[in-house]
C-alpha positions in Angstrom: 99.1 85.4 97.8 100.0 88.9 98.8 102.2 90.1 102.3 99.4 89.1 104.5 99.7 85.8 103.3 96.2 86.0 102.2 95.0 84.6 99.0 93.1 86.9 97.0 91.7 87.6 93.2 93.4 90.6 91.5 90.3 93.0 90.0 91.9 95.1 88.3 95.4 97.3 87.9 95.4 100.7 90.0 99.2 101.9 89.4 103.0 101.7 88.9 105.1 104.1 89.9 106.0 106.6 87.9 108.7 108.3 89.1 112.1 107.8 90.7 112.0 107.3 94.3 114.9 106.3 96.1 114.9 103.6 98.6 115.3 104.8 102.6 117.2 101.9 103.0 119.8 102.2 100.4 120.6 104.8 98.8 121.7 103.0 95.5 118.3 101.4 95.1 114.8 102.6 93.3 111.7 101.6 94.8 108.7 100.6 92.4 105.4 99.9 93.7 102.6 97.9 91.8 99.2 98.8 93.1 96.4 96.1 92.9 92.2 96.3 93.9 91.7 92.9 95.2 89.1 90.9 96.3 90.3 88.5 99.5 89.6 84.5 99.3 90.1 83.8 102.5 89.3 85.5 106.1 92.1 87.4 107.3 94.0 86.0 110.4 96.8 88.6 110.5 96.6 91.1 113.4 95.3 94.7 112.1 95.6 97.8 113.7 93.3 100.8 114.1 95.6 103.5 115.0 98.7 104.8 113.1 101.6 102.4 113.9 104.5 103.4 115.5 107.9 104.1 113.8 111.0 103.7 115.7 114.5 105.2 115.2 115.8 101.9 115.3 113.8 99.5 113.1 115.2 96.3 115.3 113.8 98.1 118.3 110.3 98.1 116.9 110.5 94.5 115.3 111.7 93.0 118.9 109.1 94.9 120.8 106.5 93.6 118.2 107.6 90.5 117.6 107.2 90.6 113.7 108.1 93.1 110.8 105.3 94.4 109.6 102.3 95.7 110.8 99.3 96.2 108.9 96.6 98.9 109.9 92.6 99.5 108.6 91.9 103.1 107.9 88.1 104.0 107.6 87.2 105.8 104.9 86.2 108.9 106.3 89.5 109.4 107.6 91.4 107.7 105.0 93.6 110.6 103.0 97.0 111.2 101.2 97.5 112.7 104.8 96.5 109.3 106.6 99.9 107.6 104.9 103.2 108.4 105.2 105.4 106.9 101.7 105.5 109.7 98.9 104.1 106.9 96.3 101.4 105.8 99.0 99.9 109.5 98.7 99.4 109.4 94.9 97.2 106.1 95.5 95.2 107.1 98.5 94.2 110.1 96.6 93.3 108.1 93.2 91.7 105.3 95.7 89.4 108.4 97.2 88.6 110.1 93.7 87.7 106.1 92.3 85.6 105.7 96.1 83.5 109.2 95.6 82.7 108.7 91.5 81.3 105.1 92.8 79.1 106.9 95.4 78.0 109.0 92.9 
C-alpha cells in the first residue's frame, strides 16, 4: 500500500538518497527518500491532477481550500523533466526515470 492508498507490486528498486538534505519543515531533521517502480493492483480512485499544483505560503491555507493534504498530479512524458518537479531529491529521479524511459525506447 503506498500514499494513494493503492495496492501495488514493487518491480524493482530505483533509489535512496544519497545525500543530506534537510527537512523544510524542521530544521533538525534529514529527509530520506526510497524510490520504487511499481506496478498498481488496483484502479486508482484518488483525484489526479494535470497541471502543476499550487503551493501556498500557508500550508493550512491550501489544505482547507482543498480539503485534503496531498495532491497528486500525472505528468506526460514529453513534458516530464528534473524541471517538471520541484524537491532537490525528486530531480535526481526524474532524470534517472527519463535516461531508464529513452534506453527502453531504444
Amino acid at each position: 500500500m503506498e500514499e494513494m492508498q493503492l495496492p501495488v507490486e514493487v518491480l524493482e528498486h530505483l533509489y535512496t538518497t544519497d545525500f543530506y538534505q534537510q527537512s523544510a519543515f524542521n530544521a533538525a531533521h534529514q529527509i530520506l527518500s526510497i524510490y520504487y517502480r511499481v506496478q498498481p493492483l488496483a484502479p486508482i480512485t484518488v483525484a489526479l491532477r494535470h497541471t502543476a499544483i499550487p503551493f501556498y505560503e500557508e500550508p493550512s491555507a491550501g489544505h482547507e481550500q482543498q480539503g485534503s493534504t496531498e495532491s497528486f498530479r500525472f505528468i506526460e512524458w514529453e513534458d516530464f523533466s528534473e524541471e517538471s518537479v520541484t524537491l532537490p531529491i525528486d530531480k535526481i529521479v526524474a532524470r534517472m526515470v527519463k535516461q531508464m524511459g529513452s534506453k527502453d525506447a531504444q
